[in-house]
C-alpha positions as CSV (number, residue, x, y, z in Angstrom):
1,X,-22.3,2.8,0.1
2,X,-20.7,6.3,-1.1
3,X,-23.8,8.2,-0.2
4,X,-25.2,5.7,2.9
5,X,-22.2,6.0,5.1
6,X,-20.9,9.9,4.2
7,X,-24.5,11.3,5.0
8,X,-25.2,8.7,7.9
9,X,-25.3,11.3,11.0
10,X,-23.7,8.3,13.3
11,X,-22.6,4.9,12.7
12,X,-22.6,2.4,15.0
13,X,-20.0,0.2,15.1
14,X,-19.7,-3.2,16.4
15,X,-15.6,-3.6,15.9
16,X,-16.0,-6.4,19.0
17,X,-17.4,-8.8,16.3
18,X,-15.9,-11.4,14.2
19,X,-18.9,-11.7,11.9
20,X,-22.2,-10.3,11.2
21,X,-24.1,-12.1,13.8
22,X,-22.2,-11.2,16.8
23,X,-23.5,-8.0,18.2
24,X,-22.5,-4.9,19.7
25,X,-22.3,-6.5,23.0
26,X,-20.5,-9.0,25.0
27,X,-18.7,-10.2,27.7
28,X,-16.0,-7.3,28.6
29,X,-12.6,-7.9,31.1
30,X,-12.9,-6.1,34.4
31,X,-10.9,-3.7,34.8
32,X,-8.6,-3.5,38.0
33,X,-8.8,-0.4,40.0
34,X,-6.8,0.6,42.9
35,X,-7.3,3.2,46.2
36,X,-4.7,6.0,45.8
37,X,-5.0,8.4,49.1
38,X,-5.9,12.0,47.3
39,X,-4.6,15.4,49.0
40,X,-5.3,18.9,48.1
41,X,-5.4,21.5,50.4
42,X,-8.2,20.6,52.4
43,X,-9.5,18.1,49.7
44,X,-8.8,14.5,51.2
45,X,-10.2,11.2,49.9
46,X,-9.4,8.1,48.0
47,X,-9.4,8.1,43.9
48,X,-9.6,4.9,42.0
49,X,-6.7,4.3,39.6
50,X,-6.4,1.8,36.5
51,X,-3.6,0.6,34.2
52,X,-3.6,1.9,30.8
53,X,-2.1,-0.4,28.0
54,X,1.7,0.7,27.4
55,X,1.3,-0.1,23.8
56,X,-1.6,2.5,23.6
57,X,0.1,4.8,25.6
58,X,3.8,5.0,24.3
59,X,1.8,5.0,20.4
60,X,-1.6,6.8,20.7
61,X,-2.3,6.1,17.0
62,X,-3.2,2.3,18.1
63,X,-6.3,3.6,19.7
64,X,-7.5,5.3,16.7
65,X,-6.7,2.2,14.4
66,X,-7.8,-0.3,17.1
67,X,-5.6,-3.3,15.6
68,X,-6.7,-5.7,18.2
69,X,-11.0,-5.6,16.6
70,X,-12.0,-8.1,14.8
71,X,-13.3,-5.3,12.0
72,X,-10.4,-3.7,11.9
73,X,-9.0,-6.0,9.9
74,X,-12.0,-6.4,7.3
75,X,-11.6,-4.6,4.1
76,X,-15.1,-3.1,3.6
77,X,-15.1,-2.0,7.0
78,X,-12.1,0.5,6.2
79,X,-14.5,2.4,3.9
80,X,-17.2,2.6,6.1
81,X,-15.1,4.0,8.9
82,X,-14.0,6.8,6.9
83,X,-16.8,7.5,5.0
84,X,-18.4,7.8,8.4
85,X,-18.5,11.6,10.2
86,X,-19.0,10.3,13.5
87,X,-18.5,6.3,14.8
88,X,-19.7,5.0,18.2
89,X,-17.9,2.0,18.5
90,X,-18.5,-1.0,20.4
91,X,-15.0,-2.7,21.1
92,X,-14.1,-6.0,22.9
93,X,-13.0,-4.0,26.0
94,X,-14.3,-0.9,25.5
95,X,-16.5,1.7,23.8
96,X,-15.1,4.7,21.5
97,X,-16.5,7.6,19.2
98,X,-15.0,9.4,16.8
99,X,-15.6,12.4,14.7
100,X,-13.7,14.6,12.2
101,X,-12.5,16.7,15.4
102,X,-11.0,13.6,17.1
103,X,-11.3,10.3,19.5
104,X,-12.0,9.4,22.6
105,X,-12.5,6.4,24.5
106,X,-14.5,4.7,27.2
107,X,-11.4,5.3,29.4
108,X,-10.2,9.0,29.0
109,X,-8.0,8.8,26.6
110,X,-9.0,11.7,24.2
111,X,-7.1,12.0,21.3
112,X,-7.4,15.6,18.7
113,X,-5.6,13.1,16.1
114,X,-8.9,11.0,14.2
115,X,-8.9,8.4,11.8
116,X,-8.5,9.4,8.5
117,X,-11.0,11.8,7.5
118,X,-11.8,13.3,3.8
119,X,-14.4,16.0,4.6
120,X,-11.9,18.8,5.7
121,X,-9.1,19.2,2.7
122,X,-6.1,17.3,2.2
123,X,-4.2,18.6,5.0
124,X,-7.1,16.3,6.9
125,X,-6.8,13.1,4.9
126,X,-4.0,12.1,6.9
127,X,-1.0,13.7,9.1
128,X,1.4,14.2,6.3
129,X,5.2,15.5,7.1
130,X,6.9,17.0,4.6
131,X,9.3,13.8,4.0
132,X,5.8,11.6,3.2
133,X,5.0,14.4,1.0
134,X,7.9,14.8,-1.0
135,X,7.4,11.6,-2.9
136,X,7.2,13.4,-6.3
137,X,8.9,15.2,-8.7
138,X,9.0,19.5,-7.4
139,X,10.7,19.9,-11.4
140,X,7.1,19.2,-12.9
141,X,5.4,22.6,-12.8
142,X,2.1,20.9,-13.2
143,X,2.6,18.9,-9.6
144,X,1.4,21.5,-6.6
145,X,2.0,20.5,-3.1
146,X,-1.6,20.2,-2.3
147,X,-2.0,17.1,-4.9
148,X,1.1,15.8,-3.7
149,X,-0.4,15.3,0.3
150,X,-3.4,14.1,-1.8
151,X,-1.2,11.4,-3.4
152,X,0.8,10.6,0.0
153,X,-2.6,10.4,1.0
154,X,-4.1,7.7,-1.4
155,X,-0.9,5.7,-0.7
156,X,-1.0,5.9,3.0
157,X,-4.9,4.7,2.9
158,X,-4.0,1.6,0.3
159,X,-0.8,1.0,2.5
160,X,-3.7,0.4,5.2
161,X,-6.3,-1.3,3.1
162,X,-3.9,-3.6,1.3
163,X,-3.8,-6.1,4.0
164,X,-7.3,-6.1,4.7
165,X,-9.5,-9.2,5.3
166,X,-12.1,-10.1,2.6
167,X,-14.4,-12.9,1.6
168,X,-14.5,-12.5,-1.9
169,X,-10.9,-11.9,-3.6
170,X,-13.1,-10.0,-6.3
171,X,-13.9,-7.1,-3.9
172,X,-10.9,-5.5,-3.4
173,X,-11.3,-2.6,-6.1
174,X,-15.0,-2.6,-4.7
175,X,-14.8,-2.2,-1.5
176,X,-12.6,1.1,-1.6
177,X,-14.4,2.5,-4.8
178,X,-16.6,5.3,-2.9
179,X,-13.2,6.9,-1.4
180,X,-11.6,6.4,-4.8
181,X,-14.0,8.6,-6.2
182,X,-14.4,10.9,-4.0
183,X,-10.2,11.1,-4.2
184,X,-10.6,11.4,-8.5
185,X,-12.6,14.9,-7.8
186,X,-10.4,15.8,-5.3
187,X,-7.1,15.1,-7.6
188,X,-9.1,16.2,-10.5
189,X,-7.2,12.8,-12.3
190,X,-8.5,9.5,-14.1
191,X,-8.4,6.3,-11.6
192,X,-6.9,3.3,-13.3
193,X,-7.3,-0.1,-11.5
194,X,-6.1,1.6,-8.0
195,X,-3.3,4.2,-9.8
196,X,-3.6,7.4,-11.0
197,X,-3.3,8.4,-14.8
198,X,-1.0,11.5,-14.2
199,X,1.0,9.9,-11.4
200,X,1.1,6.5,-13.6
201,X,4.6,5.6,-14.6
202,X,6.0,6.1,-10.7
203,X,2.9,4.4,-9.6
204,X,3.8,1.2,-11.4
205,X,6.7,1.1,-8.9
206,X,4.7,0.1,-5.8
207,X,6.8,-2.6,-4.0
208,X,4.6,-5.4,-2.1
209,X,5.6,-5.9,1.4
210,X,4.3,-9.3,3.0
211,X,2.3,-10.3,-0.3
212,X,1.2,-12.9,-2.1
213,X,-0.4,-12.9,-5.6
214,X,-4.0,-13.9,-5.4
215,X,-5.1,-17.2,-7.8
216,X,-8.4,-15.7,-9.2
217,X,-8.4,-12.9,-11.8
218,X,-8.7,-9.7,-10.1
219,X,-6.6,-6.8,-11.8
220,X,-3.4,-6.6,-14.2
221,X,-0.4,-7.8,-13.1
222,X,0.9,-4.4,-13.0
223,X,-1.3,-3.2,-10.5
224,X,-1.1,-3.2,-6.6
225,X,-4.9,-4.8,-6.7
226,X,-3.4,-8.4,-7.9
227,X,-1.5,-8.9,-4.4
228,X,-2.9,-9.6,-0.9
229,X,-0.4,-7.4,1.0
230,X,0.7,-4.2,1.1
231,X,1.7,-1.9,-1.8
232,X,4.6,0.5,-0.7
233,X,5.0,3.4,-2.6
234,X,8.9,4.8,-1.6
235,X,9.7,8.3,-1.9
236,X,11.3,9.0,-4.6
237,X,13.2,12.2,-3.9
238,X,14.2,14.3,-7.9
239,X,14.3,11.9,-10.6
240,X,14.0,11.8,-14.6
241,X,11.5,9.5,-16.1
242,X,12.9,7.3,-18.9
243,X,9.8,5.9,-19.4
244,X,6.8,7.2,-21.7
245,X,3.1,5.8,-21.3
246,X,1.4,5.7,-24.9
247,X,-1.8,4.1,-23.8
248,X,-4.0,2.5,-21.8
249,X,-6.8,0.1,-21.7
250,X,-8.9,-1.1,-18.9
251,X,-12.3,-3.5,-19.3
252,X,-14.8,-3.0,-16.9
253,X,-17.0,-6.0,-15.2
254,X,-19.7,-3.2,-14.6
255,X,-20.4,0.6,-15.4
256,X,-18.6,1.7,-12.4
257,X,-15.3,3.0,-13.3
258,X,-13.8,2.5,-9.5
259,X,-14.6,-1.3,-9.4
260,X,-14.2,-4.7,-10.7
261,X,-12.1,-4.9,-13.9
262,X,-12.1,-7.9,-16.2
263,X,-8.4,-7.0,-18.1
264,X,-6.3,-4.1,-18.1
265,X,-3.3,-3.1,-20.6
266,X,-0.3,-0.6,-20.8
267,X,1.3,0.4,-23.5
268,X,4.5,1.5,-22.6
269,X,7.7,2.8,-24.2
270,X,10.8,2.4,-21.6
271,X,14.6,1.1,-21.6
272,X,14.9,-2.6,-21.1
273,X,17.6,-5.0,-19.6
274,X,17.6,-8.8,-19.8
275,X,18.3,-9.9,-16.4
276,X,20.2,-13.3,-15.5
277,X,20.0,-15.5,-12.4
278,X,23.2,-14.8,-9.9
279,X,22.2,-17.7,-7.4
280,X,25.5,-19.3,-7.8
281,X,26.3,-18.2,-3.7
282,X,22.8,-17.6,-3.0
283,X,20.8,-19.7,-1.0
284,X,17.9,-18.8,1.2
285,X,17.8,-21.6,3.5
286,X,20.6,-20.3,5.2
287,X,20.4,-18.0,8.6
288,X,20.7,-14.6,7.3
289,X,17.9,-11.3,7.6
290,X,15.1,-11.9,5.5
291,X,15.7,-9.5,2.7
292,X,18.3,-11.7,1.2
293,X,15.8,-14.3,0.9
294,X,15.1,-12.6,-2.7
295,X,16.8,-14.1,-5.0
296,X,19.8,-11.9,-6.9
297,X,19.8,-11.1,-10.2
298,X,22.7,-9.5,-12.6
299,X,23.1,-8.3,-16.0
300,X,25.5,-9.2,-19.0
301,X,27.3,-6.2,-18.8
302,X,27.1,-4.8,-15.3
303,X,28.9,-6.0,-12.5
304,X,28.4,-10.4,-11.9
305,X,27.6,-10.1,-8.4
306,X,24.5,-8.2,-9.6
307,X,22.1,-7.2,-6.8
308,X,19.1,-8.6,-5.1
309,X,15.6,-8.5,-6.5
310,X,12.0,-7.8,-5.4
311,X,9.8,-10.3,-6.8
312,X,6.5,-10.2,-5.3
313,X,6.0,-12.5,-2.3
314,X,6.4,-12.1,1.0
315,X,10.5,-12.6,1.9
316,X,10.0,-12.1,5.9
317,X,7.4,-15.6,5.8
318,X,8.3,-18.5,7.3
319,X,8.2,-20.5,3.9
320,X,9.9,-17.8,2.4
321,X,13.4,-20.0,1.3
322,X,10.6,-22.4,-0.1
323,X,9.1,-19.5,-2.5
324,X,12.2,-18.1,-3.4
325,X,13.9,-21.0,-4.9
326,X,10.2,-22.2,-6.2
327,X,10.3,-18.7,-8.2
328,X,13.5,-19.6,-9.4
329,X,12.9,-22.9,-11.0
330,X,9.5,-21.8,-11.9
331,X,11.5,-18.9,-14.1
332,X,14.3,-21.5,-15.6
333,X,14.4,-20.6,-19.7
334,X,12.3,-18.0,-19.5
335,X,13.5,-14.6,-20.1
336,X,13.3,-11.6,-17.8
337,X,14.1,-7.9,-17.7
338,X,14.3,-5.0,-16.4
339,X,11.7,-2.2,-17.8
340,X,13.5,0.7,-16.7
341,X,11.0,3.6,-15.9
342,X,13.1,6.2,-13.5
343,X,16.3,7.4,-12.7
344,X,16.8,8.4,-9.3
345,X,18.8,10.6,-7.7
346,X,17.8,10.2,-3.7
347,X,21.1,9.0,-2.5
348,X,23.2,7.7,-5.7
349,X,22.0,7.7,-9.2
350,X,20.2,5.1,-9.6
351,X,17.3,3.1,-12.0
352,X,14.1,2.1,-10.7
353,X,12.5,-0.4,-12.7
354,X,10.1,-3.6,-12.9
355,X,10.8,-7.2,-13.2
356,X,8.3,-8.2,-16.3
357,X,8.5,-11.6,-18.2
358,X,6.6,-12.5,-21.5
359,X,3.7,-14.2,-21.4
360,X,3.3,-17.7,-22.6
361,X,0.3,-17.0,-25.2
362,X,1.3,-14.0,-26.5
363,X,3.6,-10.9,-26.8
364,X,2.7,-8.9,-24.0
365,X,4.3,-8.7,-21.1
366,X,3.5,-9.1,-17.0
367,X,4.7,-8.3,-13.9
368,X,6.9,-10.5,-11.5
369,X,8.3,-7.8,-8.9
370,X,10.4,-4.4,-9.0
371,X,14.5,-3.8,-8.8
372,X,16.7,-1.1,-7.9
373,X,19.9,-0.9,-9.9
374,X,22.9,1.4,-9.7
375,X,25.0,1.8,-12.5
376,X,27.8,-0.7,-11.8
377,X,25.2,-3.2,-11.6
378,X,23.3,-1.8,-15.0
379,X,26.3,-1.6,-17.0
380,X,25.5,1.5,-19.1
381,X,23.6,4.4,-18.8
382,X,19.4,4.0,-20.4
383,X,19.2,7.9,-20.1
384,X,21.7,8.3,-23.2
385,X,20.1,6.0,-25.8
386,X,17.9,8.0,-28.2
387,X,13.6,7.9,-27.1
388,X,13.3,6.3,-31.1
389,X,15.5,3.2,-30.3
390,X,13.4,2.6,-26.8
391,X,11.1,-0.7,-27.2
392,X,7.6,-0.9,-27.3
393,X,5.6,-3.3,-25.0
394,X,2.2,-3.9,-23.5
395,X,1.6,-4.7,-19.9
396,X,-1.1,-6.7,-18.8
């Protein structure tokens, strides 16, 4: 697909269709036009004049993604349009093209802003600002600002694709493994089930917004590819890792190292916090916004109000009370923690961290969610214990 679509010389698109068999064309909406009376200088006439959509024109960017096409929404269909250099296409009301220098539609509207686009640097994957950008660590001398947009890149483009549509739950590495290898060369860095080996330990702190875990096998708990939904990857202004990575393992369904994997391990040296159930107030069936829908979580020592948590499913759903208090009986006598992996200092110190659990057939350990705590509700400090006393566990 790689070399199909990036040296295709145009693609034609039929985004109008909701499956392979419908076509470029169709029945369109007319368009309503009205006379304006047209003076200039000796000019006179009539000009016909249209409504453009407000959404469109108060957000440009929602031409470019086109969010109301069918294909917009299909996950192989992301790769093709940007491994594509120029796109005619084919839309339920209209037609559009685009190209590495822009977009334009059927119309007017022209746009110097393009989809995302990987043939002219980083500074091209994607309109960065500096704030998207400064999701790393400026300490590490190794971390230039050109791999950072590169990075804030990558997540941008998964923060797109994570939502998308596809028939097989098994596709998801494969259907973005041409741009993932295309952004290895670029980063110069080892991909790892849709993270990146030098970026790894802040990586493993992506935060699923409007996600479910899938039922079939797909990736390792600890990666973004086991959700349907989309992986957010905060900024994490200057922090100190507490966390060290001394390994990792990752079995491959084929010879292609960007796609399907069969298992996936971490070995991982980090603080850790047992983590108790503070639902004695809480209940989610009650009016309230939807973040406190997650269910609260304290320590022994910290503070016993404790602090909500991010397990991973979708809070802002309508059976989101439901899930919430099913996650909580489904986790009664089992032990959880906190593997605490960074200390941040964006606003207030603070501990980034995963939710993990043990598994029932083994010692290793998976993934339920992800938790920010502040000191008060931490009850000590990880940073001062000595990197010998740290535990040892495997993530799968």
């Amino acid at each position: 697909m790689l070399s199909i679509y990036s040296n295709a010389y145009l693609t034609v698109c039929a985004s109008r269709s909701t499956d392979s068999s419908g076509g470029l064309f169709g029945e369109r909406p007319a368009r309503e036009y009205v006379d304006v009376e047209y003076v200039s200088d000796a000019i006179r006439g009539k000009v016909l004049a249209f409504n453009l959509p407000i959404r469109e024109e108060t957000q440009p960017g929602k031409y470019i993604t086109l969010p109301d096409e069918p294909l917009s929404h299909r996950g192989w269909a992301l790769q093709e349009r940007i491994l594509s250099r120029r796109m005619l296409l084919y839309g339920s009301q209209q037609m559009y093209f685009k190209c590495n220098q822009g977009f334009r539609s059927e119309d007017g509207v022209s746009l110097q802003d393009g989809f995302q686009n990987i043939y002219n640097g980083p500074d091209k994957l994607f309109e960065v600002t500096k704030q998207t950008v400064c999701t790393t660590n400026y300490q590490d001398d190794n971390f230039d600002e050109c791999k950072a947009k590169l990075l804030a890149s990558w997540h941008e483009l998964v923060w797109v694709y994570g939502p998308q549509k596809l028939t097989r739950a098994s596709d998801k590495l494969p259907a973005i493994s041409g741009l993932a290898s295309i952004f290895s060369k670029q980063l110069g860095d080892e991909y790892i089930v849709g993270l990146w080996r030098f970026y790894l330990i802040e990586g493993l702190l992506w935060q699923g917004l409007r996600c479910r875990r899938t039922q079939e096998y797909r990736s390792p708990s600890w990666s973004w590819v086991s959700i349907d939904g989309i992986p957010g990857f905060g900024p994490l202004g200057i922090y100190d890792t507490l966390a060290e990575v001394l390994d990792v393992q990752v079995d491959l369904r084929t010879s292609n190292p960007y796609g399907e994997v069969t298992s996936g391990k971490i070995k991982i040296q980090a603080p850790m916090e047992r983590l108790y159930f503070a639902t004695e107030d809480w209940d989610p069936t009650q009016p309230s916004v939807p973040y406190y829908k997650n269910p609260k979580v304290r320590t022994a020592k910290g503070s016993p109000e404790g602090t909500f948590s991010r397990f991973d499913f979708d809070f802002t759903a309508e059976d989101a009370a439901q899930e919430a208090l099913r996650i909580v009986e489904s986790l009664e006598g089992v032990e959880i923690f906190a593997l605490i992996l960074v200390k941040a200092e964006r606003f207030s110190d603070s501990y980034r961290a995963l939710i993990i659990r043990q598994v029932e057939w083994g010692d290793e350990y998976q993934r339920l969610g992800v938790i920010t705590l502040d000191i008060e509700t931490l009850g000590r400090k990880p940073e001062e214990e000595a990197k010998d006393d740290l535990p040892i566990i495997t993530l799968i």
